[in-house]
Each structure stands twice: as structure tokens, then as C-alpha cells.
C-alpha positions as CSV (number, residue, x, y, z in Angstrom):
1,X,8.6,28.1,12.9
2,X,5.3,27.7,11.8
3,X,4.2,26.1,8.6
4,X,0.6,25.5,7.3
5,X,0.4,22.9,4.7
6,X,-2.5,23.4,2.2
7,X,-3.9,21.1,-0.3
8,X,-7.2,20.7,-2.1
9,X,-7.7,17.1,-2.8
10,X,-7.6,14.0,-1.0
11,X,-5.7,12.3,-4.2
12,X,-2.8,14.0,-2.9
13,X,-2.9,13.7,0.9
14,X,0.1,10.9,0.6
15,X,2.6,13.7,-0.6
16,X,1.4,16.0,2.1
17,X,1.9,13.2,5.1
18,X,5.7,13.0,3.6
19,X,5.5,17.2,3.8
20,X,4.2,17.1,7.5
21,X,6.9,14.2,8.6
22,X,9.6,16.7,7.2
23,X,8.7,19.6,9.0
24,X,7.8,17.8,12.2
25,X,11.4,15.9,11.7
26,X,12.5,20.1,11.6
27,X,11.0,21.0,14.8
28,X,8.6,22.9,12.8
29,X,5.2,23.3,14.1
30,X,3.0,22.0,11.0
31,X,-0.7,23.0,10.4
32,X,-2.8,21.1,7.4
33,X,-5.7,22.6,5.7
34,X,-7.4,20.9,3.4
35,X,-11.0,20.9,1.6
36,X,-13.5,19.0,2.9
37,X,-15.0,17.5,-0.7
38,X,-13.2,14.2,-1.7
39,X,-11.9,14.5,-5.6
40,X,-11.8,10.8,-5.8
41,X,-15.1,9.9,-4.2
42,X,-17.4,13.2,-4.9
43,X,-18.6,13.2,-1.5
44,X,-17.9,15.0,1.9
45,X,-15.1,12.8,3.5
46,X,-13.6,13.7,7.5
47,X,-9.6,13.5,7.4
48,X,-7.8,12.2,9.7
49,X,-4.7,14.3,8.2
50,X,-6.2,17.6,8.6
51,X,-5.9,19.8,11.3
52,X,-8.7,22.1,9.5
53,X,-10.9,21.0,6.6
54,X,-12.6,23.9,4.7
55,X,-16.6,23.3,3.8
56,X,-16.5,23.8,-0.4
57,X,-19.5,23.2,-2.8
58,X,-19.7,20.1,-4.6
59,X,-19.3,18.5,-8.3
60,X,-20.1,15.3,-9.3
61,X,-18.5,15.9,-13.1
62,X,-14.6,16.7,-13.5
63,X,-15.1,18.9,-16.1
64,X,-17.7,21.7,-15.4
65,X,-18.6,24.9,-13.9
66,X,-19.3,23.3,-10.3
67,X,-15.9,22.0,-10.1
68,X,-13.8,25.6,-11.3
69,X,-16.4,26.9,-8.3
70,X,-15.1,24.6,-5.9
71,X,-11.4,25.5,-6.4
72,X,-12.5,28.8,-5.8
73,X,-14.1,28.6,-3.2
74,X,-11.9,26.4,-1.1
75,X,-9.0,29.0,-2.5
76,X,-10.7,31.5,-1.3
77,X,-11.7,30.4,2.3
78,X,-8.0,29.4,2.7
79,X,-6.9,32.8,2.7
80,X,-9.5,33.7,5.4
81,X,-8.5,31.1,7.5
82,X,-4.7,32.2,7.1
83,X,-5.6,35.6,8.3
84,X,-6.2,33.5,11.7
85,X,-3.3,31.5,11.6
86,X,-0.9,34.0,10.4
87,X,2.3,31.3,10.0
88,X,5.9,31.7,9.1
89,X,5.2,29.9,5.6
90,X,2.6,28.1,3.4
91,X,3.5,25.0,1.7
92,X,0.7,24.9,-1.0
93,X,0.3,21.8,-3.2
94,X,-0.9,22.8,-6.9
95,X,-3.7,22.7,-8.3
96,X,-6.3,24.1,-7.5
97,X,-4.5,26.7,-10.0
98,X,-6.9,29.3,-7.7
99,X,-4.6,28.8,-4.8
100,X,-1.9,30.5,-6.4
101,X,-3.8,33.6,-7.1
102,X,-5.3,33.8,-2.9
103,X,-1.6,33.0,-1.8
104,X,0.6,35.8,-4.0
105,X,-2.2,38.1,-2.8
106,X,-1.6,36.6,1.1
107,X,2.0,36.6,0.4
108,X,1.9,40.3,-0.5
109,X,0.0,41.2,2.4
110,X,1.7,39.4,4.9
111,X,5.5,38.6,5.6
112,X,6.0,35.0,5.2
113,X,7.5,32.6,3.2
114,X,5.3,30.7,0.4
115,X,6.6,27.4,-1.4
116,X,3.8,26.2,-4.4
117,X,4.7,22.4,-4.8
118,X,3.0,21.8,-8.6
119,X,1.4,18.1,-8.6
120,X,-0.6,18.3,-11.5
121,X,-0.9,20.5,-14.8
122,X,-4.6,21.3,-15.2
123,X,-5.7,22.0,-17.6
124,X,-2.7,20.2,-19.7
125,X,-2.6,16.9,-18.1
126,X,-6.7,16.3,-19.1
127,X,-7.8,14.6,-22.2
128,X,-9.4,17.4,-24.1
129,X,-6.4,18.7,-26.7
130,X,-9.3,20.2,-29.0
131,X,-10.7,22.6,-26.2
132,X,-7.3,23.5,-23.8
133,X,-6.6,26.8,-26.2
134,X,-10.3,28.2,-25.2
135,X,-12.1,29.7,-22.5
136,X,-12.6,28.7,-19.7
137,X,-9.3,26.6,-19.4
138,X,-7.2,29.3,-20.7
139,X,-8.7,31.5,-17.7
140,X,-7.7,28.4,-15.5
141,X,-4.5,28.2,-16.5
142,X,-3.3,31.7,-16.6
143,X,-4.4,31.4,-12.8
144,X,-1.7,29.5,-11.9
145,X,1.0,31.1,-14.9
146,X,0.2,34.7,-14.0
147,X,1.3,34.2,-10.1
148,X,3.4,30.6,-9.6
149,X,6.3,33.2,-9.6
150,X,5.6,35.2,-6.8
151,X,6.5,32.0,-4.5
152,X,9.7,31.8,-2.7
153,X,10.7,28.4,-3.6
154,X,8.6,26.2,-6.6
155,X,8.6,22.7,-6.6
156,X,7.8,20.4,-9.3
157,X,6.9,16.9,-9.0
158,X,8.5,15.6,-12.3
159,X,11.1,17.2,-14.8
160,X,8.4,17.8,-17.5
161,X,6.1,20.1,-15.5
162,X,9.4,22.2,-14.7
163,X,10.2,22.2,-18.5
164,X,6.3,23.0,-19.6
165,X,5.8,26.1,-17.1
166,X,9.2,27.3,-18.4
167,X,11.1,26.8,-15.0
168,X,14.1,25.0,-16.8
169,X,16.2,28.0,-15.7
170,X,14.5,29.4,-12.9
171,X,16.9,29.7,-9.8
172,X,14.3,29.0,-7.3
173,X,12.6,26.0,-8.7
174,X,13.6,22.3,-8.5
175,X,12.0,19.1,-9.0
176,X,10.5,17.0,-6.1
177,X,9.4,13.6,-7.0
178,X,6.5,11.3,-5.4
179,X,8.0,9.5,-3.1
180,X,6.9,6.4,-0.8
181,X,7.6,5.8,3.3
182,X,7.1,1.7,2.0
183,X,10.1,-0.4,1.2
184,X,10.3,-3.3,-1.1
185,X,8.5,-6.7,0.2
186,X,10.3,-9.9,-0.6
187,X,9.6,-10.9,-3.9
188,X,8.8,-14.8,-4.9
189,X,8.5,-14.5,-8.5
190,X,6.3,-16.9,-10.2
191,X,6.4,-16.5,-13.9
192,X,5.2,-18.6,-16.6
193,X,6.8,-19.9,-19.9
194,X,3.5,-20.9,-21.8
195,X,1.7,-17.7,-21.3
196,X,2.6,-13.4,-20.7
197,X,1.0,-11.8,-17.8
198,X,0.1,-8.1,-17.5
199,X,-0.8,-6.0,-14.6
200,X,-2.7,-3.0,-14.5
201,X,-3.1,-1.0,-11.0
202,X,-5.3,1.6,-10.5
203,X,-8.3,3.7,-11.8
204,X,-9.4,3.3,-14.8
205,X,-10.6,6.6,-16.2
206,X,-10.5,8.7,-19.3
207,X,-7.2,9.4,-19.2
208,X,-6.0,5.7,-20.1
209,X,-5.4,4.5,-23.4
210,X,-7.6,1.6,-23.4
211,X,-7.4,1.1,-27.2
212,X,-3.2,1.2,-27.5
213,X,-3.5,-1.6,-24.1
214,X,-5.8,-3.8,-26.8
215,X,-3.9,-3.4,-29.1
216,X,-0.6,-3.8,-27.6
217,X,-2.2,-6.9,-25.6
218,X,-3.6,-8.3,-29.3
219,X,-0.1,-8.2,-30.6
220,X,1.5,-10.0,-27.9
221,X,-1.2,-13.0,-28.1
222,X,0.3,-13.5,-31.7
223,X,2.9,-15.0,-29.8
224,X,1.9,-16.5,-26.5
225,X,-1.1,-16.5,-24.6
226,X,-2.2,-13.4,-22.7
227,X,-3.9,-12.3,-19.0
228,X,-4.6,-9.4,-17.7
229,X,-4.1,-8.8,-14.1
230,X,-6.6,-5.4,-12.9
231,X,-6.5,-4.2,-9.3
232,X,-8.4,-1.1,-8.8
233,X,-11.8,0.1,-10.3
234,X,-13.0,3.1,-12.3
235,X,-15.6,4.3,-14.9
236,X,-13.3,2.9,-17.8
237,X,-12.9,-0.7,-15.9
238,X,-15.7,-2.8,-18.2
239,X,-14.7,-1.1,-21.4
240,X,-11.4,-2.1,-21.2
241,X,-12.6,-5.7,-19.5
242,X,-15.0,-5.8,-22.4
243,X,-12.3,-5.1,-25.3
244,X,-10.1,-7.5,-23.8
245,X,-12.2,-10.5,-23.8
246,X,-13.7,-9.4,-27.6
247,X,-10.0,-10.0,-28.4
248,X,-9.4,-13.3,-26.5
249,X,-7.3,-11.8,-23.7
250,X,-8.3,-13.1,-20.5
251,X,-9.2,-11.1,-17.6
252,X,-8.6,-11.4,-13.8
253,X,-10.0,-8.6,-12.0
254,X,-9.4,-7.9,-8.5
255,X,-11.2,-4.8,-7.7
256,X,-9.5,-2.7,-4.9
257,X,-6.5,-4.3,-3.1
258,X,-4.8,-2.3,-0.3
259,X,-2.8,-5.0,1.6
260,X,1.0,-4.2,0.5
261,X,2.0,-8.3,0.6
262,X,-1.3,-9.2,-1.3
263,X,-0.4,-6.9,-4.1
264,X,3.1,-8.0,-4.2
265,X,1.6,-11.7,-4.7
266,X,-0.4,-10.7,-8.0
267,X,2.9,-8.7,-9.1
268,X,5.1,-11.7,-8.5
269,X,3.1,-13.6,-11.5
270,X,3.1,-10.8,-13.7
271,X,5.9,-10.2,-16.3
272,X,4.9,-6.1,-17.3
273,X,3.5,-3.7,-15.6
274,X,1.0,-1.7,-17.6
275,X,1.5,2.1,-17.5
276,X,-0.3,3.4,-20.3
277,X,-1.7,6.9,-20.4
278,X,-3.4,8.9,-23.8
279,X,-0.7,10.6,-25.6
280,X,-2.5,14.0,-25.5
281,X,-1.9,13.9,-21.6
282,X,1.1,15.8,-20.2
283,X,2.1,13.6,-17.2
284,X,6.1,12.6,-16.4
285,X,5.8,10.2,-13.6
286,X,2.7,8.4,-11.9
287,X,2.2,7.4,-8.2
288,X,1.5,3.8,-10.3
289,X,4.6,3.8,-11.8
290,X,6.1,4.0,-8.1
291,X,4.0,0.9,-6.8
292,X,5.0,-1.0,-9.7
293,X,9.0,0.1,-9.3
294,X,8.5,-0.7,-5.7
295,X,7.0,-4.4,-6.1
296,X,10.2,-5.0,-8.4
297,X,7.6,-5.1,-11.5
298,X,9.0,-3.9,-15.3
299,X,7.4,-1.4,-16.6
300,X,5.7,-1.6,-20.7
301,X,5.8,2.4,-20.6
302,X,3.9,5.2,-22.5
303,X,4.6,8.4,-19.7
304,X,7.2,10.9,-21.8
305,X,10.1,12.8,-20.0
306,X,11.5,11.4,-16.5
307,X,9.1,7.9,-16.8
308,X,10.6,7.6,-20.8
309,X,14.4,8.2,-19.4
310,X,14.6,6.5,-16.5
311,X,13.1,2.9,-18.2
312,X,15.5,4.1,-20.8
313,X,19.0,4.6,-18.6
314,X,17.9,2.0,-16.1
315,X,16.9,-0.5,-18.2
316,X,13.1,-1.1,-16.3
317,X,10.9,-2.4,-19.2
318,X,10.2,-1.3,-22.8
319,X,9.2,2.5,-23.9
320,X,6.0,1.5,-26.2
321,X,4.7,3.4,-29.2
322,X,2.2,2.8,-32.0
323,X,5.4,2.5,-34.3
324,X,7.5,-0.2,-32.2
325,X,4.6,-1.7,-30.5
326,X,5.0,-5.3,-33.0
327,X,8.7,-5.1,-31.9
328,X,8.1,-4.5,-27.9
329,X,5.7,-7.2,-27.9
330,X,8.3,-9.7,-29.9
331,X,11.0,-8.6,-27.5
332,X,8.5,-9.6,-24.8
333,X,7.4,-13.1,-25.4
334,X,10.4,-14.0,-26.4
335,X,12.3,-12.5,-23.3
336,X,13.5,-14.9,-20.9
337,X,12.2,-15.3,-17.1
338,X,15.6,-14.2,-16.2
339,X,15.9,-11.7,-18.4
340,X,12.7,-10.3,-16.7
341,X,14.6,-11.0,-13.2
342,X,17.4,-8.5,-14.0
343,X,14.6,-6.2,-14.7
344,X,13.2,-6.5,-11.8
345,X,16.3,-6.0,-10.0
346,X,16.5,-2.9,-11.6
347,X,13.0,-2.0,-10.9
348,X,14.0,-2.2,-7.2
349,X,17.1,-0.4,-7.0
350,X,15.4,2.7,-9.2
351,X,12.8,3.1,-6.7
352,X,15.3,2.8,-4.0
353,X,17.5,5.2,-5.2
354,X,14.9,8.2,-5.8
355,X,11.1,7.4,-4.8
356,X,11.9,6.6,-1.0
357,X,11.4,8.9,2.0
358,X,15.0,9.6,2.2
359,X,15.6,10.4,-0.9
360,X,12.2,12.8,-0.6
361,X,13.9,14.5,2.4
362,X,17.1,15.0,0.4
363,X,15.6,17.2,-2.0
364,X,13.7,18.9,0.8
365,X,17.0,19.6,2.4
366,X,18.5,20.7,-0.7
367,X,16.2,24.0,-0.2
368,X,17.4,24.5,3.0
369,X,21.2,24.5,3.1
């Protein structure tokens, strides 16, 4: 059997390794396009992962004309270059919504099987509530609502994106959650009494709530004093840096950290894990939230759905609105280090019971029996 996986961005290129060791783990033989253009840095990028990279125009801004162009066009070129390969089934990570127009249309052409695995809601999960009811975005939407049925099997990576595209009862749709290959480090927690450490991992971009992290961050220095723990970058970093220092929150910024054990060390003096996203953003889990789950760190938690249920049943931290945040933050500073340590515990064994490989490869197989 031969599989081609396809996806578009380089911000998912994690989820497609998992894909590729799963097939290859089959006997499969596994092909993987993807576009040349990196998402995350706006530049031309050469993958290491990709056994064909398609040339695509560039965008510098997320939301214009230049980027909908690029989704065609690498949708588009895809289909050529499928013509060539003719395979047994395409495993195509959504968005770009475009790709499930070109692959119906290859689909119906060609016998083979097509699986869309649906990573993102665009236009849904971006922070422009006032324009997603207007042209262009309904255009880009319908793209992907007009066809995602034509697939043979649909995943979706979280519970909420099956219940917004109306796949709640759909017989040939499951969910498939981010998963990790990484297991938990040894932890050597090293908490403080006096003061409440906060950690905030990765890029910080429009999509954050930087005012509700203020604020929440404000109300907890009522009670004890408070740091901020950043690893990662983005256009949002010195606003939020800014804010917090206005308010007398102090500020350790690490920039980018990619060592696993040097990460776990700024975890292991942090009480909460920051994973805080605008309301207006339709999102049910976070590749943060499995870093944090897997360095054993309790979550303060603003992602709805799965996120929202499993801090809930688990016990991994504190679901946080604008109407309990004076409460949350109480709770907090007045929670006891090993209070936090059960939490942690819990942390672990959540992420070891659905966000590791094998439990990536049982829902996999789940398709297959």
C-alpha cells in the first residue's frame, strides 16, 4: 500500500512525523508532500520531513489576499503532483481548507482512499468574530464544509472541531488528538511559599489574551508576590512584558528553549501553567497544553471543550473566567505546595494516558479494525 501524506504548513509537521511512523510501523510505503513556504517563519524553508516540497507564492501577513493565494496554489499543485504518484490513499492534514476541494475532485477521478485529518478551524479559530460572517472567509470556509464529506475516513484533532463541523454523529469521523513520541522527565520540583510563579510557553501572537493574563496575574499579587516565567517569542511578547511590569509583576524571559530537560527545569519552579487564549477563538486543545501536561505542570485554563473537561474530571489546575478569576487566584495562593504536587501527578498520568504515541496509534488502529 501506498500512502502520500499532505500538509501545508510546517506548524504541523510534528503530527505528520507521528502519521509517517504509523504507516511505516504498517508496512505501508509513505510519501510526504508538503509546501515549501514556512507558516511560522514567512520564508522559503528545506524539510528534512518531505519527500516532495511544492514551490507556492509567499505572504508575510496572516490575514490577506497573498496568503488565500498560497493555499491555492500549493492545493492546487498537489493534485498535479498526485497525478504522478497515483497512491492507494491521501492522508491530508486540514487546513489549507483549498485541499479539500483538489482532493474530493482527485478522489472522484481516481480510485483511492482519502482520510482529511482537521487541525485547525480557519477561519473560526482566528480573532476576527466581527468579519468571519463576510466574504472572503465565508468563501474560505465553505471550501472545506462543501467537500470534508466526500473523504473516507475524517479525523478531528479535538472533540470541539467534530462538534462545530456537525460530525457529532457522523459514522466515519472520530477524534485524533495531538500527541507526543516524548515521555515525562524526572521532575525536581522547586516551589516557593513567599511568592506564585507562572509559566507561559510559546508564541505570543494575537490570539492570546494578554489583558485577562494581567489581570488574572494583578489579582493573584493581591495575595503573594508574582513572576512570570516566558519561553518562546512572538509579535505580542513586549506588550505583554510591558503590561506586566506596569502592574508590578516581574518578568523572566527566556526567549526560545528547545532542550526537553532545560524546560523541565523552568517548569519545576513554576506552580501554573498559563494557557490562556481570546474567548472569540474556537480552539479545544493546544500542542502547549501537551508540553505543559507532559512536564507534570497544572494548568490555569481558558481552552473550552476537551481542555475545559479534562482539567475538570482530572483535576489538572483551575478553569478560569472573568467571573471566578478573584476566586481561582484565592484558591491559588493559598493552595499548598503539595496540593500543587497531586496536581502535578495528575498532570502526568493525563498526558500519559491520551497524548503519547501509543495512545495516537490506538486511535489510528481504531480505523482499521
Amino acid at each position: 500500500m501506498k500512502v502520500t501524506i499532505v500538509c501545508a504548513f510546517d506548524t504541523y509537521f510534528d503530527r505528520v512525523k507521528l502519521i509517517k511512523k504509523y504507516y511505516e510501523e504498517k508496512g505501508w510505503e509513505v510519501l510526504v508532500m508538503t509546501s515549501s513556504f514556512s507558516h511560522r517563519k514567512k520564508a522559503h524553508i528545506d524539510s528534512d520531513l518531505a519527500d516532495i516540497q511544492i514551490q507556492t507564492h509567499p505572504y508575510q501577513k496572516n490575514l490577506s489576499i497573498d496568503r488565500l493565494y498560497n493555499h491555492y496554489d500549493f492545493a492546487n499543485k498537489v493534485k498535479k503532483e498526485l497525478e504522478q504518484i497515483q497512491p492507494d490513499c491521501i492522508y491530508c492534514l486540514i487546513p489549507c481548507n483549498s485541499l479539500c476541494k483538489t482532493m474530493s475532485e482527485y478522489k472522484k477521478e481516481h480510485k483511492c482512499e482519502l482520510i482529511f485529518d482537521v487541525i485547525d478551524l480557519w477561519p473560526e479559530t482566528m480573532p476576527i468574530s466581527h468579519f468571519k460572517s463576510h466574504f472572503p472567509f465565508t468563501l474560505w470556509k465553505n471550501m472545506r464544509d462543501n467537500y470534508i464529506l466526500d473523504a473516507d475516513w475524517i479525523y478531528c484533532e479535538c472533540d470541539l472541531f467534530k462538534e462545530k463541523l456537525h460530525l457529532n454523529d457522523c459514522e466515519k469521523a472520530s477524534t485524533l488528538y495531538w500527541s507526543k513520541e516524548q515521555m515525562p522527565l524526572e521532575s525536581n520540583v522547586q516551589l516557593s511559599s513567599d511568592k506564585i510563579d507562572f509559566c507561559y510557553l510559546g508564541s505570543i501572537n494575537n490570539i492570546i489574551d494578554i489583558p485577562f493574563i494581567v489581570s488574572f496575574l494583578k489579582e493573584c499579587s493581591l495575595y503573594k508576590k508574582v513572576r512570570l516565567h516566558i519561553i518562546g517569542n512572538g509579535e505580542m511578547k513586549q506588550e505583554l512584558i510591558d503590561e506586566c511590569m506596569k502592574n508590578g509583576i516581574n518578568v523572566i524571559d527566556y526567549k526560545e528553549v528547545y532542550d526537553s530537560h532545560s524546560k523541565q527545569e523552568i517548569f519545576d519552579q513554576c506552580h501554573y501553567a498559563l494557557n490562556v487564549m481570546k474567548p472569540s477563538v474556537v480552539v479545544g486543545l493546544t500542542m502547549k497544553s501537551l508540553d505543559y501536561l507532559c512536564g507534570s505542570l497544572p494548568l490555569i485554563n481558558t481552552i473550552q471543550k476537551d481542555t475545559y473537561n479534562l482539567v475538570e474530571t482530572n483535576q489538572l489546575g483551575y478553569n478560569v473566567d472573568s467571573f471566578n478569576m478573584k476566586q481561582v487566584a484565592l484558591n491559588v495562593c493559598n493552595e499548598t505546595i503539595e496540593e500543587n504536587k497531586q496536581k502535578r501527578n495528575n498532570c502526568k498520568e493525563t498526558y500519559l494516558s491520551h497524548f503519547t504515541y501509543d495512545s495516537f496509534k490506538k486511535s489510528m488502529d481504531e480505523r482499521y479494525e
